[in-house]
N, C-alpha and C positions, 0 to 999 in steps of 0.2 A: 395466624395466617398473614396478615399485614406486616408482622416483623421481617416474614420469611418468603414475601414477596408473592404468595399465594394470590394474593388478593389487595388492590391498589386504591389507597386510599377509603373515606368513609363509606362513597358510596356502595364498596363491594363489588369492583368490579373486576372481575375474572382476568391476572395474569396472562399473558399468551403460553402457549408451548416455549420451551428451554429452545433457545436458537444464536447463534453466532453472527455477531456483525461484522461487517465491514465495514472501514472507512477509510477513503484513500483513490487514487488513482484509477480511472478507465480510459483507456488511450488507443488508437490505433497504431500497431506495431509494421513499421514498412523496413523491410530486411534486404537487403544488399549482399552478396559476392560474390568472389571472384577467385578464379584457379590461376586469374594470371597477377604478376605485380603490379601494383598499384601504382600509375604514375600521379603527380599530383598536376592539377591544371589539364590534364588531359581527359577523353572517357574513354571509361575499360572495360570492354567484354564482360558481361555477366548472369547472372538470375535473380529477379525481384519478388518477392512474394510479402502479401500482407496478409496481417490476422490480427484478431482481439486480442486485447495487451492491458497492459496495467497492473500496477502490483496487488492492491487489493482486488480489484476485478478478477486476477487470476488465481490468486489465492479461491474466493467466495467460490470460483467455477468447480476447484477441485474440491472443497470442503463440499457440496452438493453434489457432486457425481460418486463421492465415495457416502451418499445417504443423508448428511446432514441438514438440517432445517439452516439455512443460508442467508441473510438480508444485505443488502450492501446501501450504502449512502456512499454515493459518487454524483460528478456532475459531467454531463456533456453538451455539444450546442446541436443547434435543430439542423441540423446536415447527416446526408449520407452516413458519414461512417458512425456518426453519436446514434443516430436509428438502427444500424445493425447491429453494433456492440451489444447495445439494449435484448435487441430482439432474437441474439443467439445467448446472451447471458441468462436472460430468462428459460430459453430454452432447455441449457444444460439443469435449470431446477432452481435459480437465484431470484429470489423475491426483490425487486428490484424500483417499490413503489416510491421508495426511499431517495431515489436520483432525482437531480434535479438533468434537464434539456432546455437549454436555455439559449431564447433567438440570438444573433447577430453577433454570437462568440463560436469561436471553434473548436472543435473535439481535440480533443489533447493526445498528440501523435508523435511518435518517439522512429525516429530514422538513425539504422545503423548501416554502417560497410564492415564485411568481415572479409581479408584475405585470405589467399592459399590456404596457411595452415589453420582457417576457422576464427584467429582471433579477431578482435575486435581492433579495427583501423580507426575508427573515430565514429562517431553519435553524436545527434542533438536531437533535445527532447522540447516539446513544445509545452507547458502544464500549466499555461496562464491562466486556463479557466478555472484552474482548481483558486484560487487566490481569491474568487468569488465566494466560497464555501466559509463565510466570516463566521465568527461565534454567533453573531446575531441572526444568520440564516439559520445556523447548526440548531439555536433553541425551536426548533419545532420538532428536532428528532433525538430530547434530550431523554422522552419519556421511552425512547429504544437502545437508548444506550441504558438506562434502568435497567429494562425490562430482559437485556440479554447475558446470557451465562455466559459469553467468554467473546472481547473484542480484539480484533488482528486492525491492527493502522498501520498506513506507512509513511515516510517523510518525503513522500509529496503535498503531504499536507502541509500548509503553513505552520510555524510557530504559536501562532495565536488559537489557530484551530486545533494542533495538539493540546495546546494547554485547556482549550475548556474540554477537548476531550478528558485530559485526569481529572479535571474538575467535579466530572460527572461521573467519572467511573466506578466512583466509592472502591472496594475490595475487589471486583472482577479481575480477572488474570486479562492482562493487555498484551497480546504478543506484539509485535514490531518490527519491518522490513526499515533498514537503515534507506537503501535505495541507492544513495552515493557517497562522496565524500563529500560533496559541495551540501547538500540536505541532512546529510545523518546528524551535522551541528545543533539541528533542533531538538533533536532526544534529548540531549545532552543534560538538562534542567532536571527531566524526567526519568533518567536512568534507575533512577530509585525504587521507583514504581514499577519498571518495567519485567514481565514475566519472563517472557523471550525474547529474546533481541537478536533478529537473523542478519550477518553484516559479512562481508569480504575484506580482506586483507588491508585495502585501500583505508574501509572506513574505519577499519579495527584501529589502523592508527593514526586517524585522524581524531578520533575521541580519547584515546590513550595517550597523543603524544610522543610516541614509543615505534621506532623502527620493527616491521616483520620482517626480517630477512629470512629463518629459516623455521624450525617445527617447534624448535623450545622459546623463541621468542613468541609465536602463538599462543604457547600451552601458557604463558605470562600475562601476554595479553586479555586472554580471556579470564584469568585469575583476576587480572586488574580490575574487568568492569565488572566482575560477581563482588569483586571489593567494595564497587561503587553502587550494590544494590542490586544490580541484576540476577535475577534466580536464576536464569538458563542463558549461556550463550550459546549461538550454534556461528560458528567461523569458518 
C-alpha cells in the first residue's frame, strides 16, 4: 500500500481520493474590440468585457465542470478581482485551499484588443505575482503534488518553480500550456518529461528553431519535439 501510494508514509495515513492539480496562472481577463479600425494614439469605439482568466485556472474550471476532483495552487493579491476569481473558481467545483492571496500585490491581469476581424491587435499581461510562487513557498504543497494522479502547469510559472515542479513529480503524466513564445523557453530543460505539451504556431517555433509556414512544416515540428521527449504534442 505504501509502494502504491495507498497509504503515506509509517504512520498509515490514508491517501486522499485520485485528483488533478493545477499549477499556474489565475488572472483577470479584460477584453477589448472593435468593428472599427484601430488607430493608434487615438480612442476607438468599442465593447469591454471581463472574466476569470488564467491558464491553469481555466483549465482546473473545466476539468471540474466535466466531474473531475480539481485542486489548483495559484496565487492572487487581496483586491477585488483575486476575491472573485477565487470565489467563482470554487464555485464551478475547484478546491482551491491551495492558492495563496496575498496583501499589497496585485491579481495578475491579462489586457487584450481585438479588431474587426476578431484577431488579436496587441496584449499585456501583468503575472508578477506569480514570481512570488518560489520553490521555497511551493514546499508546503510538495505532499500534493505526490499525492495527485495527473498535473497540467503552465509557463507562467517561473523557471525555478517548474523545475521543482519535475523535481517532485516522480512518474505523473505532466501536461503543459507553453503560454507564449516569450515563457514557453522554460519547458525547454524539461521537454523530456513532458506528457502533453499544448503550444501554437509562435511557440512551436520558438522551441524548435524551425519556421511554420505551412501544414507539413507542422506535422515536422511536432515530430521534432516528440524527438525531444514529448509523448503528445497538440499544435
Amino acid at each position: 500500500l505504501p509502494r502504491k501510494r495507498h497509504v503515506l508514509g509509517k504512520g498509515y495515513v490514508l491517501a486522499d481520493a485520485r485528483f488533478v492539480l493545477g499549477l499556474g496562472g489565475t488572472n483577470m481577463d479584460i477584453v477589448a474590440s472593435t468593428n472599427l479600425q484601430v488607430v493608434p494614439g487615438d480612442s476607438t469605439p468599442g465593447h469591454i468585457s471581463s472574466s476569470p482568466g488564467g491558464v491553469a485556472r481555466n483549465v482546473a474550471e473545466n476539468l471540474a465542470r466535466l466531474g473531475l476532483d480539481v485542486r489548483l495552487i495559484s496565487a492572487v493579491g487581496d483586491d477585488f478581482y483575486g476575491r472573485r476569481m477565487l470565489e467563482l473558481t470554487m464555485q464551478a467545483g475547484v478546491d482551491v485551499q491551495g492558492c495563496w492571496v496575498w496583501p499589497g500585490d496585485s491579481t495578475s491581469t491579462y489586457l487584450s484588443l481585438h479588431g474587426p476581424d476578431g484577431d488579436l491587435v496587441a496584449a499585456i499581461n501583468d503575472m508578477s505575482i506569480l514570481e512570488r510562487m518560489t520553490p521555497e513557498k511551493l514546499d508546503v504543497h510538495a505532499h500534493r503534488v505526490r499525492q495527485a494522479a495527473t498535473l497540467v502547469a503552465d509557463c507562467n510559472l517561473s523557471a525555478s518553480a517548474l523545475d521543482w515542479l519535475f523535481a517532485h513529480s516522480a512518474d505523473k503524466p505532466v501536461f503543459v500550456e507553453a503560454v507564449s513564445a516569450h515563457k514557453c523557453r522554460r519547458i525547454q530543460p524539461w521537454l523530456g518529461r513532458v506528457h502533453t505539451l499544448k503550444l501554437n504556431r509562435i511557440e512551436a517555433q520558438t522551441l524548435t528553431g524551425a519556421a511554420i509556414p505551412n501544414l507539413e512544416q507542422a506535422y515536422s515540428a511536432t515530430r521534432a519535439l516528440c524527438d525531444l521527449g514529448v509523448e503528445q504534442v497538440v499544435l
